[in-house]
C-alpha positions as CSV (number, residue, x, y, z in Angstrom):
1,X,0.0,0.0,0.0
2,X,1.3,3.2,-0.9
3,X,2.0,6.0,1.9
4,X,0.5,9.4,1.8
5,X,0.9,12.7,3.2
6,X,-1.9,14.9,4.1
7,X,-0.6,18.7,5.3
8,X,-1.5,20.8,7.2
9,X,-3.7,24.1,5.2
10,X,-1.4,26.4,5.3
11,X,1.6,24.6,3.7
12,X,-0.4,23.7,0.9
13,X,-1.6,27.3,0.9
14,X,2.4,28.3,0.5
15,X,2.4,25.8,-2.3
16,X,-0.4,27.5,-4.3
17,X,1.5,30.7,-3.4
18,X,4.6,29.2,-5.3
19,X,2.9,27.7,-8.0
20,X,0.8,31.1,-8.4
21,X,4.4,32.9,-8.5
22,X,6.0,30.4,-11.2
23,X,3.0,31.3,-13.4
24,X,3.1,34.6,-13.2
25,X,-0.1,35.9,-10.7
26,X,-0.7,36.2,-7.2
27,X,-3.8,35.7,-4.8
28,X,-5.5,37.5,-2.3
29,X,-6.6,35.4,1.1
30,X,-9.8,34.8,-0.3
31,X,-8.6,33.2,-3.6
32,X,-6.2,31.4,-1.0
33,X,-9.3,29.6,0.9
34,X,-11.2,28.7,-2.3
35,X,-8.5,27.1,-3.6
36,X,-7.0,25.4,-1.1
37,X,-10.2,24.0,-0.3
38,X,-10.7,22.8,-4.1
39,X,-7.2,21.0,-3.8
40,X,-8.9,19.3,-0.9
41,X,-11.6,18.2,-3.2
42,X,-9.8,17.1,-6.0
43,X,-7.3,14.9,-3.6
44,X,-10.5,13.4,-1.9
45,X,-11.8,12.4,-5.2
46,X,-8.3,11.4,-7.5
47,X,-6.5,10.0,-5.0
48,X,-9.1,9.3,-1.9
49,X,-7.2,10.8,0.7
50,X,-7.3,14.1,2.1
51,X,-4.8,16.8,1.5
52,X,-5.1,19.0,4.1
53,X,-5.9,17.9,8.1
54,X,-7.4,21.0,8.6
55,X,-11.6,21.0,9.1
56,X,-13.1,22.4,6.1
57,X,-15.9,25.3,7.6
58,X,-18.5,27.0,6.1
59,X,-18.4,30.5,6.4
60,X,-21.0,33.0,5.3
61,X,-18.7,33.8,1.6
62,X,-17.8,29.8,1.1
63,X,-15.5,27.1,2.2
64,X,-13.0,28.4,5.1
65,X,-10.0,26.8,6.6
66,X,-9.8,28.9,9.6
67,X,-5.8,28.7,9.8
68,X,-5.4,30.0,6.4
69,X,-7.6,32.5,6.7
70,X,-5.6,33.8,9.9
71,X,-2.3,33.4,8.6
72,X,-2.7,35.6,5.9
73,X,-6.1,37.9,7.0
74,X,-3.3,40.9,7.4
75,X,-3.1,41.1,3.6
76,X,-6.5,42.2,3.5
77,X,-7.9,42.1,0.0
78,X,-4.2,42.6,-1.2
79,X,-2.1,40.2,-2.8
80,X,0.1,37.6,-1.0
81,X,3.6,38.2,-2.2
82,X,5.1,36.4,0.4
83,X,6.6,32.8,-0.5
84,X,7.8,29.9,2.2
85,X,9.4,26.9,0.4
86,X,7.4,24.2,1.8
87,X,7.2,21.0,-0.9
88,X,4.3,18.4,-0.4
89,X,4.2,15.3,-2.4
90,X,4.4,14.7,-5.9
91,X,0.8,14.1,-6.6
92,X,-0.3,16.7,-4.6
93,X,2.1,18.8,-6.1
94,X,0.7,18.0,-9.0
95,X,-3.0,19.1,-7.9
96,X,-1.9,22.5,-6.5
97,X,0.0,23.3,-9.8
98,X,-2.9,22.1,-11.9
99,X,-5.7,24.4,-9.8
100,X,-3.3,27.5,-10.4
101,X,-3.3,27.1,-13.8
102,X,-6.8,26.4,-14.7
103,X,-8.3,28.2,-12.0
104,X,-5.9,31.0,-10.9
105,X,-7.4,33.5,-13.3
106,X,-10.5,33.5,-11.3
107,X,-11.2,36.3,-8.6
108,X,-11.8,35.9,-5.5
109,X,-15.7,36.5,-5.9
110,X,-15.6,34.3,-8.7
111,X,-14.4,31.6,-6.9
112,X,-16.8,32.4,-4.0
113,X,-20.2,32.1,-6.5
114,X,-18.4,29.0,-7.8
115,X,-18.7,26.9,-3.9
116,X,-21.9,28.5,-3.5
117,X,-24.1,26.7,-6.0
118,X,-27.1,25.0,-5.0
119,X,-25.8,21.0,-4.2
120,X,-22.5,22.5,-3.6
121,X,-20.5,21.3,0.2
122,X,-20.9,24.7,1.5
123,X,-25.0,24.4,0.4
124,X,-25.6,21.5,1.7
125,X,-23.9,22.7,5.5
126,X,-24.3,26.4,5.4
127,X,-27.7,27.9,7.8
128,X,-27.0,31.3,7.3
129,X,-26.0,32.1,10.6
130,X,-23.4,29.5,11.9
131,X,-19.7,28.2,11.0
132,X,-20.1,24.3,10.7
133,X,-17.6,21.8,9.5
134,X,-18.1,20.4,5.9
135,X,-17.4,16.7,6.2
136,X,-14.5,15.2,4.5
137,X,-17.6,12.6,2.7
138,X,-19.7,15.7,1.4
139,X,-16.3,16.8,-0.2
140,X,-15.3,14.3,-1.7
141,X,-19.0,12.7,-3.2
142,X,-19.0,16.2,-4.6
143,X,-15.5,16.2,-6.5
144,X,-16.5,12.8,-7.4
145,X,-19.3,13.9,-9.0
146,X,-17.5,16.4,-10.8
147,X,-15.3,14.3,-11.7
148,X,-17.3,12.2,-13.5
149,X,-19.2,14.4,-15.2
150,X,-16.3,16.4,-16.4
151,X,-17.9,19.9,-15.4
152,X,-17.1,22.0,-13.0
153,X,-20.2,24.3,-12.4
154,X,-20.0,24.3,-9.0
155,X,-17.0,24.0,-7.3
């Protein structure tokens, strides 16, 4: 059986920061949570493991990892020029570089309308008043799905 890492939310949060960097664009904290939290995904449904150990919360604009969001909420709105070499795995390496480059583009409220579709992780969890986990399982069926169907509506 082959051995996997799963990180904590902020190093893979450096690693989208270094990827971001090597393409050429940078991201704000909120582009930071929405993506880390689609690398989640995607690990949870390629590779059935989860990337980060970090819960996964649902926060009134989307998906939330809590320590990300602290670690770089003095940034504001800005962008996050500051890099920390941290290097996960190959494969998921190879998810973080492949979310920068075809889904770095995106702005943060972009990425925001994207996790909040109807069926969506957050959907499914959020009351409209209280931060609640999203399971790991709600993830993942949900990457899964997309997945298989090859679209990406809702992320």
């Amino acid at each position: 059986m082959k051995a996997y890492h799963t990180y904590s939310a902020v190093d893979v949060a450096w690693s989208l920061l270094k990827h971001a960097k090597e393409q050429g664009t940078c991201f704000s904290n909120l582009q930071l949570q929405k993506l880390t939290y689609v690398c989640h995904g995607l690990s949870l449904a390629h590779f059935q493991r989860p990337l980060v150990v970090d819960d996964v919360f649902a926060w009134k604009f989307g998906p939330v990892v809590p320590s990300v969001y602290f670690r770089f909420k003095s940034y504001g709105s800005s962008e996050i020029t500051e890099q920390c070499d941290v290097a996960l795995d190959q494969e998921s390496e190879s998810i973080v570089k492949d979310v920068v480059s075809q889904l770095g583009h995106l702005t943060g409220p972009q990425l925001v309308d994207l996790t909040h579709r109807d069926g969506s992780p957050w959907h499914q969890v959020w009351d409209g008043t209280h931060q609640k986990v999203i399971p790991d399982y709600l993830i993942q069926a949900h990457y899964s799905q997309i997945k298989q169907s090859g679209r990406t509506a809702s992320l």
